[in-house]
SEMAR-643648 format. One line per 3 residues: number of its first residue (from 1); their letters; for each residue x, y, z of N, C-alpha, C, O, CB. Coordinates in Angstrom, 2 decimals, padded with zeros to 5 digits, always signed. Glycine has a CB too. Layout:
# residues N
NUM = a = X,Y,Z,X,Y,Z,X,Y,Z,X,Y,Z,X,Y,Z; ... .
END
This chain:
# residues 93
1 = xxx = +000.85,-001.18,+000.00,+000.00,+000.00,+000.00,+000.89,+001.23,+000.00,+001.78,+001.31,+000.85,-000.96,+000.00,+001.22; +000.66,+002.46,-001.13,+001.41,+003.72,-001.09,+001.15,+004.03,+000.28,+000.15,+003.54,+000.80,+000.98,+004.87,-002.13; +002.13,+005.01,+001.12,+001.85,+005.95,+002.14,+000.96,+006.90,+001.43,+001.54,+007.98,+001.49,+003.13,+006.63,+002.77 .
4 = xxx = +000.00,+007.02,+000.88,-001.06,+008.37,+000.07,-002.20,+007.23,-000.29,-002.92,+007.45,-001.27,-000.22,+009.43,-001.79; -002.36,+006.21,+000.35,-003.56,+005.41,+000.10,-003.93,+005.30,+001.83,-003.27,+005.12,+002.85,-003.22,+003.75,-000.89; -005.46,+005.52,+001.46,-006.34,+005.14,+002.59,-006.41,+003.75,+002.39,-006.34,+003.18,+001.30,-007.76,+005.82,+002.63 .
7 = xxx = -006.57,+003.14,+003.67,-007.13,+001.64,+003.58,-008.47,+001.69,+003.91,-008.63,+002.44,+004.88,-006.44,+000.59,+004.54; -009.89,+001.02,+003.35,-010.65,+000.91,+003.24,-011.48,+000.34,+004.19,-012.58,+000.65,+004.65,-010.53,+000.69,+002.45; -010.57,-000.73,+004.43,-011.08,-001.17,+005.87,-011.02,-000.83,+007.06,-011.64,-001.51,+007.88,-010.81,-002.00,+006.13 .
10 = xxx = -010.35,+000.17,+007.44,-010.33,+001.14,+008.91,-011.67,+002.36,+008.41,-012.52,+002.51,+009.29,-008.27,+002.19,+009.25; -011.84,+002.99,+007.41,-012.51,+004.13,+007.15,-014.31,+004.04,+006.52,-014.60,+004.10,+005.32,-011.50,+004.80,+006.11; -015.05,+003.92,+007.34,-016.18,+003.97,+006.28,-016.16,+004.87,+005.11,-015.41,+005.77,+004.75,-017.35,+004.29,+006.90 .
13 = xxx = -017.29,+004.32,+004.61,-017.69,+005.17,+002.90,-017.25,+007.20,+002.97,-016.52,+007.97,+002.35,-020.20,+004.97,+002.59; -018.11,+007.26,+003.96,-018.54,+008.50,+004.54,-017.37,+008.74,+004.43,-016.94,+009.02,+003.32,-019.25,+008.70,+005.83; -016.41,+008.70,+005.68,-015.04,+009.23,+006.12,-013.98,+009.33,+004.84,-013.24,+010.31,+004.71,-014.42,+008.19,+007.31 .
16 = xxx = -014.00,+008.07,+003.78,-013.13,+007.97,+003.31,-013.41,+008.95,+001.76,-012.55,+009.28,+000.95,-012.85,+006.52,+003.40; -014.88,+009.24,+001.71,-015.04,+010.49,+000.90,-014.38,+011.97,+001.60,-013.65,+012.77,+001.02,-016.71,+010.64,+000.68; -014.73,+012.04,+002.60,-014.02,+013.47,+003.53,-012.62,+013.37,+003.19,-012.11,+014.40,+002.76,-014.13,+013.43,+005.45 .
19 = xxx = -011.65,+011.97,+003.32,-010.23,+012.43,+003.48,-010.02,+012.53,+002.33,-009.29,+013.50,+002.11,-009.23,+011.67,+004.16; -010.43,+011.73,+001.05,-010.30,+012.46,-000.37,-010.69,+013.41,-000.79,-010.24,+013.78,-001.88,-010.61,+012.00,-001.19; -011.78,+014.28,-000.07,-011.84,+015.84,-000.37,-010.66,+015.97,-000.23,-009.87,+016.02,-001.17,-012.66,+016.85,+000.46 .
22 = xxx = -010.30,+016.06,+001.12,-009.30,+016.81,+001.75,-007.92,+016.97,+001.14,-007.27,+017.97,+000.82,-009.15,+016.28,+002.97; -007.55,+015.11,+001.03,-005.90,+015.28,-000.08,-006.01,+015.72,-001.43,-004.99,+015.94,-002.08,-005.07,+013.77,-000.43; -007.46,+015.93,-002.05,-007.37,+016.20,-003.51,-007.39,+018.12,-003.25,-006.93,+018.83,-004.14,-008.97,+015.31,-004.57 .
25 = xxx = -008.00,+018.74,-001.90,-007.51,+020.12,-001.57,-006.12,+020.29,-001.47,-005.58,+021.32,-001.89,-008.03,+020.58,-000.37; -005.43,+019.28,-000.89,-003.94,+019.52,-000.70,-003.57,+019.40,-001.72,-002.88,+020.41,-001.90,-003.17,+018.80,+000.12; -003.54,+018.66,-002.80,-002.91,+018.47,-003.63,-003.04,+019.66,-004.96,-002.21,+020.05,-005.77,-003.21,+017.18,-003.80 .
28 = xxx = -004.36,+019.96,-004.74,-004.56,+021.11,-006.07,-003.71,+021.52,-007.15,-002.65,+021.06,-007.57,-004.71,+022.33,-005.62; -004.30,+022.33,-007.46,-005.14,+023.16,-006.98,-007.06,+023.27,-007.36,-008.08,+023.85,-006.99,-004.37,+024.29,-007.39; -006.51,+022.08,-008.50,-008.19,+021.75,-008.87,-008.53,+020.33,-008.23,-007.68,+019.46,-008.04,-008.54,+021.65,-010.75 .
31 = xxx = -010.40,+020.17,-007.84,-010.62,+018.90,-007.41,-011.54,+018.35,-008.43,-012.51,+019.02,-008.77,-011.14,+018.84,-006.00; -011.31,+017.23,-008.91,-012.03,+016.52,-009.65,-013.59,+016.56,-009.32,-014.01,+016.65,-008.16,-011.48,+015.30,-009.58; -014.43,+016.48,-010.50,-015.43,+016.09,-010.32,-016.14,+015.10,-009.65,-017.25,+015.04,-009.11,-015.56,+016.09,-011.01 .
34 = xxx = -014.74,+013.98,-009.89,-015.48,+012.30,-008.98,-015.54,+012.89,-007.47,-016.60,+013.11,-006.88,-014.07,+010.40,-008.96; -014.30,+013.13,-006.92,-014.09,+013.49,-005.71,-015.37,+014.39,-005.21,-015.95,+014.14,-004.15,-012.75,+014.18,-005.68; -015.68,+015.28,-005.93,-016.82,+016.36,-005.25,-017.78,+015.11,-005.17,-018.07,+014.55,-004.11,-017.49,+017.97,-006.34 .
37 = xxx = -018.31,+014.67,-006.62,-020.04,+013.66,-006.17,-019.68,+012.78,-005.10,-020.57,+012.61,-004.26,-020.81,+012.38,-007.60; -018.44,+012.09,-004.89,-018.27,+011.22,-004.04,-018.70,+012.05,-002.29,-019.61,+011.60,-001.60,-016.63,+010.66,-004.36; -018.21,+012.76,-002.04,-018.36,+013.72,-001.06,-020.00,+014.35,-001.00,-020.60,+014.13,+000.05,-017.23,+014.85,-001.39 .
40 = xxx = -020.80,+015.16,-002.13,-021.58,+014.66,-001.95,-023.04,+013.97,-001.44,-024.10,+014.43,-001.00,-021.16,+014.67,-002.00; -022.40,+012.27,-001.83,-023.35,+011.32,-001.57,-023.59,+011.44,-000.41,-024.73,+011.05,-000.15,-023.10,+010.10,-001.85; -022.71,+012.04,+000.97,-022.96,+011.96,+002.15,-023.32,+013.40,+003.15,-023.87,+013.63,+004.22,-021.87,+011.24,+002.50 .
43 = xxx = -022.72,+014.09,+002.17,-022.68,+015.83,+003.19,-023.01,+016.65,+001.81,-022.78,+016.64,+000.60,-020.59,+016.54,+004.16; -023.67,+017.32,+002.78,-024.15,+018.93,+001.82,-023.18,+020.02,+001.51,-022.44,+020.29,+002.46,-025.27,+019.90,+002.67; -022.98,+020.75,+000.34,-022.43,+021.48,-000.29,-021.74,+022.69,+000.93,-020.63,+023.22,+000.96,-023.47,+021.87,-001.40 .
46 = xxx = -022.68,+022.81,+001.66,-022.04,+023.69,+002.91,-020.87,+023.11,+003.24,-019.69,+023.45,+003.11,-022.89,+023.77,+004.26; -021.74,+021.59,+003.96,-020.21,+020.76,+004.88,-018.81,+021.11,+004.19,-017.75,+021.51,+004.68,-020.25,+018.71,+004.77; -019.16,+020.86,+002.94,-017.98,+020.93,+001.76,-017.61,+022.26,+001.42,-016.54,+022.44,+000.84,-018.41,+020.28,+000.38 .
49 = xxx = -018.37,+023.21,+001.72,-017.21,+024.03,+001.80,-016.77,+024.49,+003.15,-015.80,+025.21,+003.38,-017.42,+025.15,+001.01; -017.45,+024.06,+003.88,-016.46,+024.11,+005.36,-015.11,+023.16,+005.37,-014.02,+023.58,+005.76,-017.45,+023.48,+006.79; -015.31,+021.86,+004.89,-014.21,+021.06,+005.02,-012.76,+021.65,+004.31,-011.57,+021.67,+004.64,-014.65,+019.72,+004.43 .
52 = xxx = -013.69,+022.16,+002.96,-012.19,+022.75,+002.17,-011.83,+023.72,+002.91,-010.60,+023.67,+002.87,-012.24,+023.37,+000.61; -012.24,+024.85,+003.78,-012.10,+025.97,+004.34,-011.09,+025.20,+005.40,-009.87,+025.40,+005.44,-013.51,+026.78,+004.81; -011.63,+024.52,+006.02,-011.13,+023.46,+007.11,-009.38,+023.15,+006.73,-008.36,+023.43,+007.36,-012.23,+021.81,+006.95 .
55 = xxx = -009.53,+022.59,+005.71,-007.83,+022.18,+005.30,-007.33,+023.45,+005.17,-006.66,+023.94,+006.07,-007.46,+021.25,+003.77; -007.55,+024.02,+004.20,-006.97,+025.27,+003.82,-006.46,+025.88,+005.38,-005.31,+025.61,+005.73,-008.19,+026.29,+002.92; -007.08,+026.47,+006.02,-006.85,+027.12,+007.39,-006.18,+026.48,+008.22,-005.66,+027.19,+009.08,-007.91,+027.42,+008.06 .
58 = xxx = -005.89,+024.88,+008.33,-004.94,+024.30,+008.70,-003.09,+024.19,+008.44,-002.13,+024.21,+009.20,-005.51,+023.50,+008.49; -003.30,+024.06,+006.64,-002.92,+024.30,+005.59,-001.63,+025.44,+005.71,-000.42,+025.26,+005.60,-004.12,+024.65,+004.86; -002.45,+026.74,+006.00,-002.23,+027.79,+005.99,-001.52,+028.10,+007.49,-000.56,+028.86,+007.60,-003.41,+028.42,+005.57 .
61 = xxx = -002.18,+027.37,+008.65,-000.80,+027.34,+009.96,+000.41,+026.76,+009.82,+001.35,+027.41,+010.27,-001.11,+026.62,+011.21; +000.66,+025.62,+009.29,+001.27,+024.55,+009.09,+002.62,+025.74,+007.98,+003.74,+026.15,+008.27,+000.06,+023.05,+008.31; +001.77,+025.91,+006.78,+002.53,+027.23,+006.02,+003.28,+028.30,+006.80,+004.49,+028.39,+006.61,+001.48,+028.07,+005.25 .
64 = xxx = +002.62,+029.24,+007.77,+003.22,+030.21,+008.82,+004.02,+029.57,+009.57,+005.18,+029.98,+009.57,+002.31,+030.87,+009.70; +003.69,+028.44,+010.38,+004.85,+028.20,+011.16,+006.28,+027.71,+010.72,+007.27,+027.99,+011.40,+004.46,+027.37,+011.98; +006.34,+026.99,+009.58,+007.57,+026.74,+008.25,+007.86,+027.52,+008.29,+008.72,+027.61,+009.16,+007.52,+026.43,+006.87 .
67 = xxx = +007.61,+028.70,+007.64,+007.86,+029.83,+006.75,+008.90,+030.73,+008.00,+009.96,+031.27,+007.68,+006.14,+030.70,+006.12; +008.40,+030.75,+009.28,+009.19,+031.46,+010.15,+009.73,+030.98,+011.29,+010.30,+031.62,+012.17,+008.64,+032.37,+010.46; +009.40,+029.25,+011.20,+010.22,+028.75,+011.99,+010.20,+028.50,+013.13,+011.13,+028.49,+013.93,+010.91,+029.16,+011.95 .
70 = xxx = +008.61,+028.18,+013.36,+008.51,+028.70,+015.21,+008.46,+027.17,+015.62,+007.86,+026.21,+015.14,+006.72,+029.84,+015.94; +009.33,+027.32,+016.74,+009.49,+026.47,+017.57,+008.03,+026.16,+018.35,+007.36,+027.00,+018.95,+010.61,+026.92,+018.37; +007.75,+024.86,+018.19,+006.45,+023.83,+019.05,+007.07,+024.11,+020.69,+008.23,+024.18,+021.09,+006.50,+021.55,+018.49 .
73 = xxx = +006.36,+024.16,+021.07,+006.14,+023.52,+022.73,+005.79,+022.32,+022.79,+004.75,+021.96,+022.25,+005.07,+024.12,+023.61; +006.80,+021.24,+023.65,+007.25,+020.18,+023.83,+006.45,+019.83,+025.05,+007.10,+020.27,+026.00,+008.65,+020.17,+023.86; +005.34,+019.25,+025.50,+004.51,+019.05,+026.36,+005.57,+018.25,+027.60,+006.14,+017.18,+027.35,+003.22,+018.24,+025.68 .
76 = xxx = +005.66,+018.87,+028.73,+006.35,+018.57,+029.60,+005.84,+018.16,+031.05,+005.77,+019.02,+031.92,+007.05,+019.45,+029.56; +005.43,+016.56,+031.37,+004.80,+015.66,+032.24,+003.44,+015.94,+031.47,+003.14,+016.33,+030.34,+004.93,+015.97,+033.96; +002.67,+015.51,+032.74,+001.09,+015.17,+032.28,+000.21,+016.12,+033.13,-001.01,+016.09,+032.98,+000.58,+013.43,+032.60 .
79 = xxx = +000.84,+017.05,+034.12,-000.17,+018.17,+035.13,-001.17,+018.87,+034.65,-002.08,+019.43,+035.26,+000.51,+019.28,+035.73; -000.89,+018.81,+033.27,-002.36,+020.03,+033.13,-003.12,+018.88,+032.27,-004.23,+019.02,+031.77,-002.07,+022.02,+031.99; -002.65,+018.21,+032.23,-003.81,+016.76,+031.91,-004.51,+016.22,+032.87,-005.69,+015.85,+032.85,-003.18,+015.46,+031.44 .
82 = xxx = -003.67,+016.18,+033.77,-004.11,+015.30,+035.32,-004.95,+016.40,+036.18,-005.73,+016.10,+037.09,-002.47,+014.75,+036.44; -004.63,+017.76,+035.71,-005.90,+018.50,+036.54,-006.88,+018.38,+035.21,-007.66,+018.13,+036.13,-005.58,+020.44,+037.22; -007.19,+018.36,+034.70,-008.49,+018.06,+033.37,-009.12,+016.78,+033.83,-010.32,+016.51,+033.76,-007.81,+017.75,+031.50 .
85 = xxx = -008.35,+016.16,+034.22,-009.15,+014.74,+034.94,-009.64,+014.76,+036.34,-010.70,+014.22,+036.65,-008.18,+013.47,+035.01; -008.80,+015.44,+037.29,-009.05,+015.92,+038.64,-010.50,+016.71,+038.45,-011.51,+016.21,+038.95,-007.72,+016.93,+039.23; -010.57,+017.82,+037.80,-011.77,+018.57,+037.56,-013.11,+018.02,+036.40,-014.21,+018.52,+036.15,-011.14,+019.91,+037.07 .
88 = xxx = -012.71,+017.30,+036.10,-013.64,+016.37,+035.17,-014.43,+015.19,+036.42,-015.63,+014.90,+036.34,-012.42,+015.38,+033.75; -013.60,+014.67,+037.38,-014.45,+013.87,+038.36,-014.64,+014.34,+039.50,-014.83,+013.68,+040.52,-014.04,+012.69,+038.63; -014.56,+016.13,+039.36,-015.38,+016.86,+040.94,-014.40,+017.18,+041.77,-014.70,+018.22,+042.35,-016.45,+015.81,+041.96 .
91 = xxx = -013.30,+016.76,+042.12,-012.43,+016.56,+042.78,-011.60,+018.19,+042.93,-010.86,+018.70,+043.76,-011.73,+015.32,+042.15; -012.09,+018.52,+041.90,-011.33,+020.54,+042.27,-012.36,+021.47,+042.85,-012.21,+022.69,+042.70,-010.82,+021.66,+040.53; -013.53,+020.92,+043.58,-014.78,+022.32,+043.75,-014.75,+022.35,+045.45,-015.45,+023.16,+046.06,-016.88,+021.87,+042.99 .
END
């Protein structure tokens, strides 16, 4: 299997129309016709243009942070996880 192939059997119909919107947005700059009806059969013309909006704006962080280089924050222990769980079962009031 290419690394640029979905496998079929982890993704329903549904999903696996969404992620081919999505790589045929990345890939552009035009999307095929199949790709749109395939997409579609399951979501309305809105969804679809939220989804493309969706990559794009992702797209477009992923672009800024390259472009100038910014250093990620490296998540360091699990404390502000472990209070999300502390306060999720009552335990902070």
């Amino acid at each position: 299997m290419e690394h640029s192939e979905l496998d079929p059997a982890v993704f329903s119909q549904e999903e696996l129309a969404a992620l081919n919107l999505a790589a045929a947005v990345l890939a552009g700059p035009k999307v095929s016709d199949s790709v749109f009806a395939s997409a579609r059969k399951y979501v309305s013309d809105r969804q679809i243009v939220e989804m493309v909006a969706l990559v794009g704006y992702y797209w477009m962080l992923g672009r800024v942070a390259t472009v100038f280089q910014v250093d990620l924050d490296v998540a360091q222990g699990t404390s502000v996880f472990d209070a999300g769980v502390q306060l999720a079962n009552g335990k902070n009031r």
